[in-house]
C-alpha positions in Angstrom: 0.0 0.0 0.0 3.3 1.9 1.0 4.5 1.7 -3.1 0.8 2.6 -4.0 0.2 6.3 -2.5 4.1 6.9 -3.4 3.8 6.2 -7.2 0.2 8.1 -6.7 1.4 10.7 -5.0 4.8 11.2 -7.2 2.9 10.9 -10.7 0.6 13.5 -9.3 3.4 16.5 -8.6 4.8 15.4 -12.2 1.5 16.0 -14.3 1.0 18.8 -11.8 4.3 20.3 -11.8 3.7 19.9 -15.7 0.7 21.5 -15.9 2.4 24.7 -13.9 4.5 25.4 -17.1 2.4 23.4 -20.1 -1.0 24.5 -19.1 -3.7 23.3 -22.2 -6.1 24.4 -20.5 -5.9 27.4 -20.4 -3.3 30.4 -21.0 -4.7 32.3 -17.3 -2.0 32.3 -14.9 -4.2 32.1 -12.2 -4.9 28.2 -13.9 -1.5 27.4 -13.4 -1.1 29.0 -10.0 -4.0 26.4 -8.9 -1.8 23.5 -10.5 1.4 24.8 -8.7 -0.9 24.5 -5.4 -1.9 20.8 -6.5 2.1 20.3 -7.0 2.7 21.8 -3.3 -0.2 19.2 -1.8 0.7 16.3 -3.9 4.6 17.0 -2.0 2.8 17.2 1.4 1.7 14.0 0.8 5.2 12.6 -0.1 6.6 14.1 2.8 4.2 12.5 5.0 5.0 8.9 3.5 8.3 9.8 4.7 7.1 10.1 8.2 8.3 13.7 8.0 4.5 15.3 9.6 6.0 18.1 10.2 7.5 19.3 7.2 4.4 18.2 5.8 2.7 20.3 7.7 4.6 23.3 7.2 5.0 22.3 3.2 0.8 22.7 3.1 0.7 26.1 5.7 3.5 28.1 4.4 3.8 27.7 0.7 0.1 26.2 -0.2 -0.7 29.0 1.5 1.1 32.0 2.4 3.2 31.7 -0.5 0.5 31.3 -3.0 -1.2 34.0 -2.3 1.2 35.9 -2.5 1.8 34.6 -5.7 -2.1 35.4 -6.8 -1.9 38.9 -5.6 1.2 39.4 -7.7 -1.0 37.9 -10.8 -4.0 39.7 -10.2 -2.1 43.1 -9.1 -0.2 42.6 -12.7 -3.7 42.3 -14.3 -2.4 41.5 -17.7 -4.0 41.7 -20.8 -5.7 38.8 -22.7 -3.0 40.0 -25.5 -0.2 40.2 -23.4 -1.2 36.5 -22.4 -1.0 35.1 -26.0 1.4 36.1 -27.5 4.3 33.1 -27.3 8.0 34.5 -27.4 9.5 31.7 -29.4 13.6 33.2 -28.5 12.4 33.1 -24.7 11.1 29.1 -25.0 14.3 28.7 -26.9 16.5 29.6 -24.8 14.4 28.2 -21.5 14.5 24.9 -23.5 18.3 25.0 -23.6 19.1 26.3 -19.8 16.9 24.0 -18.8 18.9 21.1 -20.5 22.1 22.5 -19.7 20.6 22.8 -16.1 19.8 18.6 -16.3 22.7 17.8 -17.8 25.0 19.1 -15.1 22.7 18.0 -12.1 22.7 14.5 -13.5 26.6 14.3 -14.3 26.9 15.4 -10.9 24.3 13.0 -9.5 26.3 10.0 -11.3 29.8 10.8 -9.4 28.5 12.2 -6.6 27.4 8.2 -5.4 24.7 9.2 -3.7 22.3 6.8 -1.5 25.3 4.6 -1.1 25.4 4.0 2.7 23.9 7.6 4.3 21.7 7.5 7.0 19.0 10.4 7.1 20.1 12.9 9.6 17.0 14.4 10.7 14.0 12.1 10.3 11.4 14.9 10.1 12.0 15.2 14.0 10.5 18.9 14.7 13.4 20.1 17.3 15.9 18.6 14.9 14.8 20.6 12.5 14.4 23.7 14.2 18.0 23.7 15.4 19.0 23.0 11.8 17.1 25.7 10.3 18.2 28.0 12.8 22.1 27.1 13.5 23.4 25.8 10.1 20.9 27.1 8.1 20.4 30.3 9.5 21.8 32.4 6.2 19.6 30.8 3.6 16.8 31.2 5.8 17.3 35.2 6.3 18.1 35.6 2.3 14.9 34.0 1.3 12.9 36.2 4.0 14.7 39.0 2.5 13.8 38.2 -1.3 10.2 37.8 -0.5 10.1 41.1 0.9 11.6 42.7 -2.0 9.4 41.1 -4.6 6.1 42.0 -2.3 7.1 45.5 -2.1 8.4 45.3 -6.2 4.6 44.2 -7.0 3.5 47.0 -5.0 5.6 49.6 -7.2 5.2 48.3 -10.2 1.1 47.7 -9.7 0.3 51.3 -8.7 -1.5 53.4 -11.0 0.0 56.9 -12.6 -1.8 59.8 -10.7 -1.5 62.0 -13.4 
């Protein structure tokens, strides 16, 4: 049953994950938005087969939700046209095609001589004060940049969404 919510679960943030970028659907950002949310769930639940509640927990509270909507007032504060929207820059998917090759091809080079999986233990097992003393101690750094860069882009949406007054 173990195997059978894992493969669930992991084909689910693929489609999803795919769905983010390759939406059919439709071309409304706010479409793929709700996908990326699926994505962030479908994660929770992966987290939670690996007996890791609490960054399952904190996986569904902070991203599928602070973070999202932060994300959906960004779109909605944008308010972009339905002309804007459809019109496909084909140098821009070029070039995203390419870094994002590159981008594989290094991470799985490294992946092949790095040797991982070959006798590690986990080191913190989703234990909570584990984790808090990670986060706060060795982590510490990261965890003030990315505080820092959410703050710029909320007050960057702000700027670039307010209105002329003349």
């Amino acid at each position: 049953m173990h195997d059978l919510f894992f493969y669930l679960f992991a084909a689910l943030t693929l489609l999803s994950g795919f769905l983010v970028i390759a939406n059919p659907f439709s071309r409304n950002p706010v479409t793929s938005a709700m996908f990326l949310v699926l994505t962030i769930v479908s994660l929770a639940g992966l987290f939670v087969l690996l007996h890791a509640f609490f960054l399952a927990a904190v996986q569904i509270l902070v991203y599928a939700g602070a973070v999202m909507v932060l994300f959906l007032f960004v779109i909605m504060l944008l308010d972009l046209r339905e002309e804007a929207r459809r019109q496909l820059n084909h140098f821009g998917i070029a070039a995203g095609l390419i870094s994002v090759g590159a981008l594989a091809a290094v991470m799985l080079s490294n992946l092949w001589s790095s040797g991982i999986g070959q006798g590690l233990t986990p080191q913190a097992e989703g234990a909570t004060p584990t984790l808090g003393g990670m986060l706060f101690t060795q982590y510490l750094l990261p965890f003030e940049i990315v505080s820092v860069l959410l703050l710029v882009a909320m007050v960057g949406v702000i700027l670039l969404s307010k209105k002329d007054l003349k």
